[in-house]
Each structure stands twice: as C-alpha cells, then as structure tokens.
Backbone as a ProteinNet text record, in pm:
[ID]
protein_1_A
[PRIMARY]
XXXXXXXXXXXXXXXXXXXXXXXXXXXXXXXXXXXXXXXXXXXXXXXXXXXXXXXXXXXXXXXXXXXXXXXXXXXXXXXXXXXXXXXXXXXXXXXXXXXXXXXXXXXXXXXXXXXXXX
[TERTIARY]
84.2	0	89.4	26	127.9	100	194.2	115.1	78.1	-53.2	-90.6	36.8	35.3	211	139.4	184.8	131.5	297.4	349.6	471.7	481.5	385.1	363.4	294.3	182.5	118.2	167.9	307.4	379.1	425.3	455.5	576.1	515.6	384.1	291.1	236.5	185.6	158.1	248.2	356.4	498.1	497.9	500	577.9	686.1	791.5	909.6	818	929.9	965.8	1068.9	1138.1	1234.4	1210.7	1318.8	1306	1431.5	1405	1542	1600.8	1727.1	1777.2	1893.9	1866.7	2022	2126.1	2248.2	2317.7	2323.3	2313	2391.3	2514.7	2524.2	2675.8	2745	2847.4	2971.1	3069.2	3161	3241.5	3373.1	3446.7	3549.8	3689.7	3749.1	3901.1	3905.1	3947.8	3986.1	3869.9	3761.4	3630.3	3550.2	3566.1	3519.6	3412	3256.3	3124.9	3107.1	3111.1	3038.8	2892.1	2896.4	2732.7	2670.2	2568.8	2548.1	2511.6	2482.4	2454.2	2298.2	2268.1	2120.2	2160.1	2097.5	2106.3	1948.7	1953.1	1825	1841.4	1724.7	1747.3	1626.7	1653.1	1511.7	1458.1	1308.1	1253.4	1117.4	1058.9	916.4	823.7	682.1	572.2	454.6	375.7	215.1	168.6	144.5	119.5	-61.2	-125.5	-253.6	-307	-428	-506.9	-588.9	-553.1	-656.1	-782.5	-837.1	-979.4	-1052.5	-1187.5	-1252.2	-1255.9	-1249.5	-1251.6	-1066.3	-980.9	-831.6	-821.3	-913.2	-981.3	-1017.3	-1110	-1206.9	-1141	-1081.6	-1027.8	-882.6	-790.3	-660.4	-623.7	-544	-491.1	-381.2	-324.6	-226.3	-285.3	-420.5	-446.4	-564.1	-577.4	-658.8	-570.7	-605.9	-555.3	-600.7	-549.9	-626.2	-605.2	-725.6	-717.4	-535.8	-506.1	-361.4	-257.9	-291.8	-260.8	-200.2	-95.8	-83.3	-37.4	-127.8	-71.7	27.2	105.1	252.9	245.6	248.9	283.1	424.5	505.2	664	707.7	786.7	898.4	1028.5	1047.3	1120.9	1072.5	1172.6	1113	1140.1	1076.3	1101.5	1125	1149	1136.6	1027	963.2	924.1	949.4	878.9	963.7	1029	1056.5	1155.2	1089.5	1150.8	1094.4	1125.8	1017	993.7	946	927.4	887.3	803	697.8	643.8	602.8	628.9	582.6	599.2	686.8	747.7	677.5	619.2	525.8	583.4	620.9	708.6	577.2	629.6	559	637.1	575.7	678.9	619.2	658.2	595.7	582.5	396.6	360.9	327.6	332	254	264.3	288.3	349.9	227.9	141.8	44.9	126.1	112.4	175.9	143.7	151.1	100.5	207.6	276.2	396.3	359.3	238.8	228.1	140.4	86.3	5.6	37.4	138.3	169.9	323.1	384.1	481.2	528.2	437.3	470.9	485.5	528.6	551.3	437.6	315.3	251.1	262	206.1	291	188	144.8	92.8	139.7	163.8	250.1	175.4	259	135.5	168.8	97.8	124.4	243.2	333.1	418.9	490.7	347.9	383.9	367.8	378.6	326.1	207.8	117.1	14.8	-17.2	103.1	87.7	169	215.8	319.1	163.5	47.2	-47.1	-56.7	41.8	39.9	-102.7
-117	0	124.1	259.5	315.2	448.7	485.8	571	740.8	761.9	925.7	997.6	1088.3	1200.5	1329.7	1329.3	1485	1588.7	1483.4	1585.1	1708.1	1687.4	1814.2	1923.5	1862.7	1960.3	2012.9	1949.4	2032.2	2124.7	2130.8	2167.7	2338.6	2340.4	2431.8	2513.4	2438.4	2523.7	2502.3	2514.1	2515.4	2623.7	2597.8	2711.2	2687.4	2795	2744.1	2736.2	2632.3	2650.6	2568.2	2578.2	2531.7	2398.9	2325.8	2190.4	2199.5	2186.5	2181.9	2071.4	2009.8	1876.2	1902.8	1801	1749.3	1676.9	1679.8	1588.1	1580.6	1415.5	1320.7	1385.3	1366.8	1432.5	1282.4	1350.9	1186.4	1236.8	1131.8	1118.9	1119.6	1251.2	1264.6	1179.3	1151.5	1069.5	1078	1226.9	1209.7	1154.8	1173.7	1158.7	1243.4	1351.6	1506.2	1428.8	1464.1	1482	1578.4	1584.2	1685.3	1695.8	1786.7	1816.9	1809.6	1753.5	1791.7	1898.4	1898.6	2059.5	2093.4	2195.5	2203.9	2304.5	2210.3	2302.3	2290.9	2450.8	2467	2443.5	2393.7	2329.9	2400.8	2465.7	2521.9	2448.3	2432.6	2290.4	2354.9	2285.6	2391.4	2216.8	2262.8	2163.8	2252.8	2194.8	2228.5	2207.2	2326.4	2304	2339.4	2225.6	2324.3	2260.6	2369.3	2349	2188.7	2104.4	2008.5	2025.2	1922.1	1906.8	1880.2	1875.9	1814.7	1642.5	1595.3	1502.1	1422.4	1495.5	1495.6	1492.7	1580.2	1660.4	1533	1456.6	1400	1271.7	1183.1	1038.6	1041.5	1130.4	1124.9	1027.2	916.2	822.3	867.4	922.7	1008.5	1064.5	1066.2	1115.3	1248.9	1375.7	1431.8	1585.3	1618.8	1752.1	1901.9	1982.2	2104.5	2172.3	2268.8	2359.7	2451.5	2448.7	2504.1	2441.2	2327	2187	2188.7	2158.3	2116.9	1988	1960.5	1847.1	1913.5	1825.1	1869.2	1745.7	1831.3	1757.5	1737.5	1685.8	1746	1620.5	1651	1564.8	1518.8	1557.8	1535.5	1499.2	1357.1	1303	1369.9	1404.9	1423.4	1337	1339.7	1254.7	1292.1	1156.8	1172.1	1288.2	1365.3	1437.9	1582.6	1539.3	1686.6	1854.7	1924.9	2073.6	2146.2	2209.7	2296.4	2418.3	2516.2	2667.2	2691.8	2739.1	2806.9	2937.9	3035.6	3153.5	3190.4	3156.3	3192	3138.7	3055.2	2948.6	2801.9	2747.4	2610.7	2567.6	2384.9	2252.6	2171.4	2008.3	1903	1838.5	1766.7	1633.9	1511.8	1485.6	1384.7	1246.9	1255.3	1128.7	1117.5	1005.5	989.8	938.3	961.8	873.9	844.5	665.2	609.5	570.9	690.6	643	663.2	528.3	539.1	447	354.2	274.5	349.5	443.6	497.8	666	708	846.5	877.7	979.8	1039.3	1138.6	1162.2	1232.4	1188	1233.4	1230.7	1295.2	1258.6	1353	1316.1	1435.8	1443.4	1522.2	1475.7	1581.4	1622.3	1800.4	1840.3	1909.9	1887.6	1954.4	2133.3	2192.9	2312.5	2336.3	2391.7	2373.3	2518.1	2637.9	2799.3	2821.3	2928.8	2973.3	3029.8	2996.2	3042.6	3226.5	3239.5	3364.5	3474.3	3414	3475.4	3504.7	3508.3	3512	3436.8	3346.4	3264.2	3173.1
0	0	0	-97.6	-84.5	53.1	89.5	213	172.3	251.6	222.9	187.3	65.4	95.2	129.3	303.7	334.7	327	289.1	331.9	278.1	128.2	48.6	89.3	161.2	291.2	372.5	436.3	546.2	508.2	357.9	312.3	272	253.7	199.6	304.9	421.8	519.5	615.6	625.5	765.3	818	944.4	1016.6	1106.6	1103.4	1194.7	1335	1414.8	1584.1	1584.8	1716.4	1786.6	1864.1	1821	1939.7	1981.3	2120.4	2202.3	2236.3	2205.7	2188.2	2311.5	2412.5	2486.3	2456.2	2489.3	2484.3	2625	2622.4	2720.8	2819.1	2902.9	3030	3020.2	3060.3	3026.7	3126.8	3155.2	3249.2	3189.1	3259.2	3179.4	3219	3163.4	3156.6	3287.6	3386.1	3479	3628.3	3592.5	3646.9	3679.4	3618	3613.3	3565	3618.9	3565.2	3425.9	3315.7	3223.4	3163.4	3256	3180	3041.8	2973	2848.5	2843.6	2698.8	2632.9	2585.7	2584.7	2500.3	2375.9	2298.7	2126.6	2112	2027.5	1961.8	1833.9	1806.2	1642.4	1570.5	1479.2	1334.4	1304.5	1305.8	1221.1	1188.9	1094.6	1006.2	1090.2	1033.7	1069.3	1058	1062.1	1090.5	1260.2	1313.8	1401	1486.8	1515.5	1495.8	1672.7	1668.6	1773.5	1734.6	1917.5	1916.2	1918.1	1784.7	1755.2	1893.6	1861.4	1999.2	1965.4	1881.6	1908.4	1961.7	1943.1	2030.1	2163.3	2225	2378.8	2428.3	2383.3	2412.4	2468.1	2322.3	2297.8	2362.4	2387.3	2412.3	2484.9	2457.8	2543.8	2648.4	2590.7	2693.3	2807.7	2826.7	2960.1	2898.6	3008.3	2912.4	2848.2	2700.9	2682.4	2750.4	2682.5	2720.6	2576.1	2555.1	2474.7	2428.3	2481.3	2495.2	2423.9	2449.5	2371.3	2224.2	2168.5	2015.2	1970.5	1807.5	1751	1640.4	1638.8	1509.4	1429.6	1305.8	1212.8	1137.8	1085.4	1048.7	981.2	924	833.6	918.7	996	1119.6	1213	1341.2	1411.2	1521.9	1608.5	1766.8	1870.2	1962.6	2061.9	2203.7	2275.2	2358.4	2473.5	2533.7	2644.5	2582.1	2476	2420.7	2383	2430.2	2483.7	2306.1	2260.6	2167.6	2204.7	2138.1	2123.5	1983.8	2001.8	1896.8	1921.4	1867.6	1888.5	2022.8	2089.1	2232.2	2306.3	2300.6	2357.7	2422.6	2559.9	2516.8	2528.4	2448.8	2471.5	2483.1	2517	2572.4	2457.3	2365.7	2318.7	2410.5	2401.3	2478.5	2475.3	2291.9	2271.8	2115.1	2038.2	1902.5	1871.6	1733.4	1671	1537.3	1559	1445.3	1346.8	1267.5	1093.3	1009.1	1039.4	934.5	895.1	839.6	759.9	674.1	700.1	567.8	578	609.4	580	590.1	483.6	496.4	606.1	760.7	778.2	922.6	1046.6	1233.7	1267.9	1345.9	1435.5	1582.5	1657	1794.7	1861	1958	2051.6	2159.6	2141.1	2279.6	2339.2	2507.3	2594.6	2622.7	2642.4	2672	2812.6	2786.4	2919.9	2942.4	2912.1	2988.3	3151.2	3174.2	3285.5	3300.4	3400.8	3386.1	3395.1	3524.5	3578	3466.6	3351.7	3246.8	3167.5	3170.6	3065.5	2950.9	2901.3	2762.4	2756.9
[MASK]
++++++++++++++++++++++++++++++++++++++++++++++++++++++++++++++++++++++++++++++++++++++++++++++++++++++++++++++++++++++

C-alpha cells in the first residue's frame, strides 16, 4: 500500500519553531562529571489546535485547549521541549502512521506559565 504524501502539505503550510535537543553528560578521563549541552534546532511543521474530538479520545491522559498536535517531516522525541511563537511545549505522545503516511505527528502539551499570561 502506498502511504498518504502529506509531506507536500507540510511543506505548503509550515511554520518554523524550535526543538530543544540534549546531549547526554559523560564522564570525563579524569572523572570530572560533564554536563550535556542544550542546542536549539530550526525545524518547520504544521502546528494546529486540538480538535474536539483529540480533547475528548486522548490516550495520553486528558488535553487542554492550549494543547498542540505537530505535524513534520522530522522526528522528535518523547519528552523533548519545543517553542512556537514563544510558547514552550513538551511532546507527549506519538500517533503512528507510518504505515500509511509520509509524515511524524505528535501531541505536545502546553508547558507555559500560567501567571506569564500565555
């Protein structure tokens, strides 16, 4: 079967944000602890407000309006901290349609401050 190509869709409606990637801390020669590093990385996607029926069904537990699903050509990882529009999120939860689509979706949870107004 061949799978949906949304990638052409991402590619049409993208917008940048940031995913913030760690490295690992390692133990140096002499036994010095080193901390890893955080890099921000550029990456485009579709990023939209959860449907109600997202709200509703979420296995992950429940969403909130605040909430986003991503779409992207690039994979993320569980846990890993992004920015959109000065906004963070965590990715919470992978839906796997890599048997019938070109593309990663992801739902991340909203992870502002409340008292910051976002």
């Amino acid at each position: 079967m061949k799978p949906f190509e949304f990638a052409d869709f991402v590619e049409e409606f993208q917008v940048p944000f940031v995913a913030c990637e760690e490295s690992e801390g390692r133990w140096a020669d002499n036994g010095d602890w080193i901390p890893g590093s955080k890099v921000s990385v550029n990456m485009v996607g579709i990023i939209l407000p959860l449907s109600e029926d997202d709200l509703r069904y979420a296995e992950a537990g429940t969403y909130s309006e605040k909430d986003r699903k991503i779409y992207t050509t690039q994979p993320l990882k569980i846990g890993q901290k992004i920015e959109y529009k000065g906004i963070p999120y965590t990715i919470q939860n992978f839906k796997d349609y890599s048997d019938y689509a070109d593309v990663f979706i992801y739902y991340a949870r909203w992870a502002g401050n409340e008292s910051a107004g976002n």
